[in-house]
C-alpha positions as CSV (number, residue, x, y, z in Angstrom):
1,X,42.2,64.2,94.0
2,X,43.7,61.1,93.3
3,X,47.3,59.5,94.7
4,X,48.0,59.5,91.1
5,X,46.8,62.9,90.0
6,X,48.8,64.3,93.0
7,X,51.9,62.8,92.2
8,X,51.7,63.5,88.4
9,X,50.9,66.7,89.3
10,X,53.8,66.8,92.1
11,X,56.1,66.0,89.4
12,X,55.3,68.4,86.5
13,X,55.4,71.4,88.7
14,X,58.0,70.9,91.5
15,X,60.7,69.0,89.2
16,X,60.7,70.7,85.7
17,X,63.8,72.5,85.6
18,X,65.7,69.5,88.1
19,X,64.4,65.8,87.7
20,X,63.0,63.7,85.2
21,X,61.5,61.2,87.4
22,X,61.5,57.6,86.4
23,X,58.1,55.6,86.6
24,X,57.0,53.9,89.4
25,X,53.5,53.0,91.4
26,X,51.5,56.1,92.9
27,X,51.9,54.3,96.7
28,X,55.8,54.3,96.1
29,X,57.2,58.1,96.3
30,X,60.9,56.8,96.3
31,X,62.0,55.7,92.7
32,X,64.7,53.7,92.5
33,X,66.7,53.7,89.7
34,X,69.4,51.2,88.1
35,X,70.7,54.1,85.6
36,X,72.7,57.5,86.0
37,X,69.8,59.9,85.6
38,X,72.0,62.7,84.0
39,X,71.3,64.7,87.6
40,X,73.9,62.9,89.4
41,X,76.5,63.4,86.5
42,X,76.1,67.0,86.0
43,X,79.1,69.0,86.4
44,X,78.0,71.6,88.0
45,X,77.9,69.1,91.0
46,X,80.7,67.3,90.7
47,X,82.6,70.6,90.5
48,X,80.8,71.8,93.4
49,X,81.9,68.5,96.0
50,X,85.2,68.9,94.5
51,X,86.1,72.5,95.6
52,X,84.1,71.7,99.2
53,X,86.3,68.5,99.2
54,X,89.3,70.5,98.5
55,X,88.3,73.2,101.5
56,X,87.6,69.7,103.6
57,X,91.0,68.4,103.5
58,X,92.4,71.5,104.4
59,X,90.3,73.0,107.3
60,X,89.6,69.3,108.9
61,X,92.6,68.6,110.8
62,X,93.9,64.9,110.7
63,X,92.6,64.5,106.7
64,X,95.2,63.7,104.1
65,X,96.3,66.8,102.0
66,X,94.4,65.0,98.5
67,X,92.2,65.9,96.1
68,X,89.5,64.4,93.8
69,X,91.0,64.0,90.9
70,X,88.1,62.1,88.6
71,X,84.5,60.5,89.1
72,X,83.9,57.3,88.1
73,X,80.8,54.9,87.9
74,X,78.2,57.6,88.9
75,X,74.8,56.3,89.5
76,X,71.6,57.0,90.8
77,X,70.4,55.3,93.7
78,X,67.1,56.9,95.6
79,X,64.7,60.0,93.9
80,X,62.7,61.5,96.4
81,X,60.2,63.8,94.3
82,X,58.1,66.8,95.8
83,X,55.0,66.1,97.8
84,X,52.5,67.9,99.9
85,X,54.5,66.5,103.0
86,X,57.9,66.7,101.5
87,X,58.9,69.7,99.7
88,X,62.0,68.9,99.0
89,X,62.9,66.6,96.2
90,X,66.1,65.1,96.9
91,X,68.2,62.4,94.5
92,X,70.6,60.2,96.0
93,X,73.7,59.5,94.7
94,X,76.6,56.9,94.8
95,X,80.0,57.2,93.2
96,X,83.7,55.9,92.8
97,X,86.3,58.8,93.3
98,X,89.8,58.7,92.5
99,X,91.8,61.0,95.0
100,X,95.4,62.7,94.1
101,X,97.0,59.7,96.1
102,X,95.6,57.0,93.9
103,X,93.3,55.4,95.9
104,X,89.6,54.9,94.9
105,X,87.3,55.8,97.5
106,X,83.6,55.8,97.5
107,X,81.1,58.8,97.7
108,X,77.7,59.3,98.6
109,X,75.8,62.4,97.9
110,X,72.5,64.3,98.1
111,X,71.0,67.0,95.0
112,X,67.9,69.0,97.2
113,X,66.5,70.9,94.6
114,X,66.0,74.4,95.1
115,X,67.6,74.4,98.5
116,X,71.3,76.7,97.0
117,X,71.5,80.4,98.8
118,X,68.8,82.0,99.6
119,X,66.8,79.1,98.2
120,X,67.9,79.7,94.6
121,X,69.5,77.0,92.7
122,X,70.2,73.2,94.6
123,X,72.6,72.3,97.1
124,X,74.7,69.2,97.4
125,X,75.6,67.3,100.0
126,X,78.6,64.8,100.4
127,X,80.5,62.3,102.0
128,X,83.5,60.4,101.1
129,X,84.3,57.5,102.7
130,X,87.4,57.5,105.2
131,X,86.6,61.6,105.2
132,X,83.9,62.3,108.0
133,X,86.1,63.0,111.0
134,X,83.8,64.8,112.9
135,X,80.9,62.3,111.9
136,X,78.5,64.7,110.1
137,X,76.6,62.1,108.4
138,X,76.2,59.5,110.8
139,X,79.7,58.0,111.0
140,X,80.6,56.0,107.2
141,X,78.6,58.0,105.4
142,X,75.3,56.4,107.0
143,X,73.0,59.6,106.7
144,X,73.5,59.9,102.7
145,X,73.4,56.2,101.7
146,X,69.6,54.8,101.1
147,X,69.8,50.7,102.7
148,X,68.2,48.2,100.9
149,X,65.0,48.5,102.2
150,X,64.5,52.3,101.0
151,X,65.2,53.4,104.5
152,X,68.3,55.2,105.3
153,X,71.1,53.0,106.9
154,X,71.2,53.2,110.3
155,X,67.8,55.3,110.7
156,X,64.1,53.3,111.9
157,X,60.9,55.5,110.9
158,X,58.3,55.2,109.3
């Protein structure tokens, strides 16, 4: 079977129900794209990091007692679709959030689709800059923000 075959057929069967993926070559399984895809704007997610952001600031000791209060310039910045040797498709996200303080902050996160409980539904993953005390994700958010290059900052493989 074909590159081409295997990622058309990659992307009608594992993504249906989460991504639309955008177009790009068969050799290129990361898709970059300049638009909010709708995935990374859905409420269900943004509710979701806002109640685990809420549980953040209270169980982390040293974080501010704030909240996020709205979402703002929401855009897509990596999709990973399904493959043989990645069964996970994952979309990257980047985002302005406004905290209960005032301040803006940014925030990265991840959509793995069907990785939620037990495997049903997708899970979300986030980090908000200025909020990773304990340096989950690499230490600024490193882990969840694709570099320019397509590589993860801060990460060398291949």
């Amino acid at each position: 079977m074909t590159r081409i075959a295997r990622f058309a057929m990659a992307a009608a069967l594992g993504l249906g129900s989460f991504m639309t993926p955008a177009v790009a070559p068969a050799a290129d399984m990361r898709i970059y794209q300049q638009q909010d895809s709708g995935v990374c704007a859905d409420r269900r997610f943004l509710a979701k990091i806002t109640d685990r952001f809420r549980y953040q600031v209270r169980h982390v000791p040293h974080l501010p007692n704030v909240a996020i209060t709205n979402f703002q310039r929401i855009r897509a910045t990596l999709f990973e679709p399904r493959a043989e040797r990645k069964p996970i498709a994952r979309q990257y996200c980047e985002a302005d959030v406004v905290l209960s303080d005032g301040y803006t902050r940014n925030i990265w996160y991840l959509i793995e689709g069907g990785m939620g409980f037990a495997g049903i539904g997708d899970n979300v993953e986030f980090c908000v800059d200025g909020f990773d005390r304990w340096y989950v994700y690499n230490g600024r958010c490193r882990v969840l923000r694709p570099g320019a290059d397509g590589m993860w900052a801060g990460t060398a493989y291949k």
